[in-house]
C-alpha positions as a Markdown table, in Angstrom:
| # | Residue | x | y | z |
|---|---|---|---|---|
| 1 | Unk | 0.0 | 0.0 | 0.0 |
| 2 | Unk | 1.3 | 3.6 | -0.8 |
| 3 | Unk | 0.5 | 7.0 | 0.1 |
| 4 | Unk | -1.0 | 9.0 | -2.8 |
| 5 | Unk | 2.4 | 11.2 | -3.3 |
| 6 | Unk | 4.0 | 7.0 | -3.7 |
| 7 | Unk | 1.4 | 6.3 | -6.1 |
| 8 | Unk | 1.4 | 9.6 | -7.8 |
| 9 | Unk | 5.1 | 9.2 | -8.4 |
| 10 | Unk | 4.7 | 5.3 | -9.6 |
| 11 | Unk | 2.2 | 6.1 | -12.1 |
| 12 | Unk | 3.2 | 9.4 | -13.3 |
| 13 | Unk | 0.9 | 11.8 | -12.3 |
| 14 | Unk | 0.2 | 14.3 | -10.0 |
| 15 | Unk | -1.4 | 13.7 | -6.7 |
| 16 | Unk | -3.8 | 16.0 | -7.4 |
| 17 | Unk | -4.6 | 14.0 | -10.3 |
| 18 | Unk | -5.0 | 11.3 | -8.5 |
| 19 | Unk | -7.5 | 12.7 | -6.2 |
| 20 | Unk | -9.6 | 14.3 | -9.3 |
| 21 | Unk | -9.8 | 10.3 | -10.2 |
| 22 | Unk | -10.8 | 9.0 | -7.1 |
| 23 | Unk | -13.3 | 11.5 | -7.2 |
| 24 | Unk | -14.6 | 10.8 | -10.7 |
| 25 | Unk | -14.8 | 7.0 | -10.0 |
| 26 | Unk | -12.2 | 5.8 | -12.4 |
| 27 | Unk | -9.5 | 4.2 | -9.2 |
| 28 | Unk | -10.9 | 3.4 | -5.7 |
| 29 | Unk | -7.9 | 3.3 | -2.8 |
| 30 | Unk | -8.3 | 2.2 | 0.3 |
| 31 | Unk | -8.5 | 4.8 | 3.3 |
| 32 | Unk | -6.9 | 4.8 | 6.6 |
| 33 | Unk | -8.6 | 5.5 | 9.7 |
| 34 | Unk | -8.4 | 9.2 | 9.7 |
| 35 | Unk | -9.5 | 9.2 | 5.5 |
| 36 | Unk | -5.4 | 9.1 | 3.6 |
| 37 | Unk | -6.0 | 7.7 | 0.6 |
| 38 | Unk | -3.8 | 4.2 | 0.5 |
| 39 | Unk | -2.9 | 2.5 | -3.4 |
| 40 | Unk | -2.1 | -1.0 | -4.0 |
| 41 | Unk | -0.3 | -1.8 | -6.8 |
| 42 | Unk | -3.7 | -2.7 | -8.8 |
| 43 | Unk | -4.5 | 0.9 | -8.3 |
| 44 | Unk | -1.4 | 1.9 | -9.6 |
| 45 | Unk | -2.2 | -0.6 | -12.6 |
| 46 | Unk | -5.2 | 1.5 | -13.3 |
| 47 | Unk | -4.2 | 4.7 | -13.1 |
| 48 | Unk | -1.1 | 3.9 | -15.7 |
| 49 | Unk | -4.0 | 2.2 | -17.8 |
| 50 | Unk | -6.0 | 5.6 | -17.3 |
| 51 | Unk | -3.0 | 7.8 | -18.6 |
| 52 | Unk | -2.1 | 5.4 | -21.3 |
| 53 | Unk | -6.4 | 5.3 | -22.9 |
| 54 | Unk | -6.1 | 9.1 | -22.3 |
| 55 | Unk | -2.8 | 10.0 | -23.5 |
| 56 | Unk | -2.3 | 7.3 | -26.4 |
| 57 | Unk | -5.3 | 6.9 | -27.4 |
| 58 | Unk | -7.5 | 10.4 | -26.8 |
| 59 | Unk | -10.1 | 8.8 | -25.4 |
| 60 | Unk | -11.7 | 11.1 | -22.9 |
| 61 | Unk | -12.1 | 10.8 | -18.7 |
| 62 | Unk | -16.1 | 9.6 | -19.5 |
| 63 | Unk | -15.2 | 7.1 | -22.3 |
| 64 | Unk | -12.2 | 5.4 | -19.8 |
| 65 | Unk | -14.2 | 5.3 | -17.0 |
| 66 | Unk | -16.8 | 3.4 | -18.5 |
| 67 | Unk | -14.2 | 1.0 | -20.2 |
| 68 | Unk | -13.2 | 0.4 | -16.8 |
| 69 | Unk | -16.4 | -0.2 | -15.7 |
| 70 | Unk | -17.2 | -2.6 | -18.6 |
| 71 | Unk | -13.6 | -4.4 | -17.8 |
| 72 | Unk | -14.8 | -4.7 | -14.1 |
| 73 | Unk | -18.3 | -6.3 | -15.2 |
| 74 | Unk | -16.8 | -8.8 | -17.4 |
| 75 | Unk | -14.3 | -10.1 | -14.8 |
| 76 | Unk | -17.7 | -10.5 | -12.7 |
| 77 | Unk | -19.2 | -12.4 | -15.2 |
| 78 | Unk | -16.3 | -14.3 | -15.7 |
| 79 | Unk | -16.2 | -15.4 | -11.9 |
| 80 | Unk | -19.5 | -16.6 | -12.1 |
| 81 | Unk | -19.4 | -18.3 | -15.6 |
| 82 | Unk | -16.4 | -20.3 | -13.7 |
| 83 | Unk | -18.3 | -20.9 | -10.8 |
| 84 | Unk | -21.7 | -21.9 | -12.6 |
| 85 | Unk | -19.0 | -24.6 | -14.6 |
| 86 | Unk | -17.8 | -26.0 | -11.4 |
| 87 | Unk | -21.0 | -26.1 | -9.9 |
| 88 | Unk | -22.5 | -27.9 | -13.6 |
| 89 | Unk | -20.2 | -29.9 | -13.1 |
| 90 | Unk | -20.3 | -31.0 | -9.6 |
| 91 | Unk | -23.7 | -31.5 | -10.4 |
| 92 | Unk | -23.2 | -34.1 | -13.3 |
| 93 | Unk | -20.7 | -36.1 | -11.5 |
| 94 | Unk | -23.4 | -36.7 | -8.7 |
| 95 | Unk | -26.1 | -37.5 | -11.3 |
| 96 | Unk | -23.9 | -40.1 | -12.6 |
| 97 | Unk | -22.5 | -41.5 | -9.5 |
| 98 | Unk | -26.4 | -41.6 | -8.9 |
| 99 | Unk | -27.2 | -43.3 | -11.9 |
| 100 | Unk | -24.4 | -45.8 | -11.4 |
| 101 | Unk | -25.4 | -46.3 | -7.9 |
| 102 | Unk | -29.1 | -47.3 | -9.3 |
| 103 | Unk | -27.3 | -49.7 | -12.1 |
| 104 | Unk | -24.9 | -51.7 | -9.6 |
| 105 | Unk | -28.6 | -52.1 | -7.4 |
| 106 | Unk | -30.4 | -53.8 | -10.7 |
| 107 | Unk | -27.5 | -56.2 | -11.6 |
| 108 | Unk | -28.0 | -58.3 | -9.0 |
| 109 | Unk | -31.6 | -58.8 | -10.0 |
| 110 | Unk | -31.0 | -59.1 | -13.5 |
| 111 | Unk | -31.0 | -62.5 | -15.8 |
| 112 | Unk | -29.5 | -62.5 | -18.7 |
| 113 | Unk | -32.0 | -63.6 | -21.5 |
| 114 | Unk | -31.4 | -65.1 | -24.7 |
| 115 | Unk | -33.0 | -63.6 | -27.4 |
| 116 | Unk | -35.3 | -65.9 | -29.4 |
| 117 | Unk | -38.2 | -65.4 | -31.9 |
| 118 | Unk | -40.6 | -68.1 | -31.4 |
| 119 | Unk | -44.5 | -68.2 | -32.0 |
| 120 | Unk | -46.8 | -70.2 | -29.4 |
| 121 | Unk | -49.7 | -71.0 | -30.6 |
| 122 | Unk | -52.4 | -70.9 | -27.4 |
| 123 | Unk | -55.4 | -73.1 | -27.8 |
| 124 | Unk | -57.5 | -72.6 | -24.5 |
| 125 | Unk | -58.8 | -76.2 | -23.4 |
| 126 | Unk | -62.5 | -76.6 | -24.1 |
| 127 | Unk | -64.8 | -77.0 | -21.2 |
């Protein structure tokens, strides 16, 4: 964690800068108990990411703050597509270790039959 004249020097900028940012929504530090803004190095990440879409690129404070937020919603959805697979998944394997289970119950009880094709011809006996 780094105080924001750290972070302002990491990334390039100027702490005020960075404060203008925080502000707008586009990098969220952590605070101390008496309100200092504290960066990790993800915020650092973002904030070079912010000068490089702005700088490199022109694209304005509005436009990179909802690419960030798009970036963010798609790492969300991400998470939970992983999760939902694992949890598919889990699911499947306890439908077929169920299914199994039900199979290894019915061979005992099962006889094997040989397969013929025969015609009976019933004639009832007449009273």
């Amino acid at each position: 964690m780094f105080v924001i004249s750290v972070a302002a020097d990491l990334a390039g900028l100027h702490a005020q800068t960075l404060r203008g940012y925080d502000r707008m929504g586009l990098v969220s530090p952590g605070r101390t108990s008496g309100g200092g803004r504290r960066y990790s190095m993800r915020d650092i990440a973002v904030l070079r990411e912010v000068q490089r879409l702005s700088q490199e690129q022109g694209v304005n404070l509005a436009g990179i703050k909802r690419i960030i937020d798009l970036e963010n919603e798609v790492g969300a959805l991400r998470s939970r597509v992983a999760e939902l697979t694992e949890e598919l998944a889990a699911v499947h394997a306890a439908a077929e270790q169920a299914a199994a289970a039900i199979h290894r119950s019915y061979r005992n009880e099962l006889v094997p039959v040989v397969r013929q094709t025969a015609l009976v011809v019933w004639k009832p006996k007449g009273r």
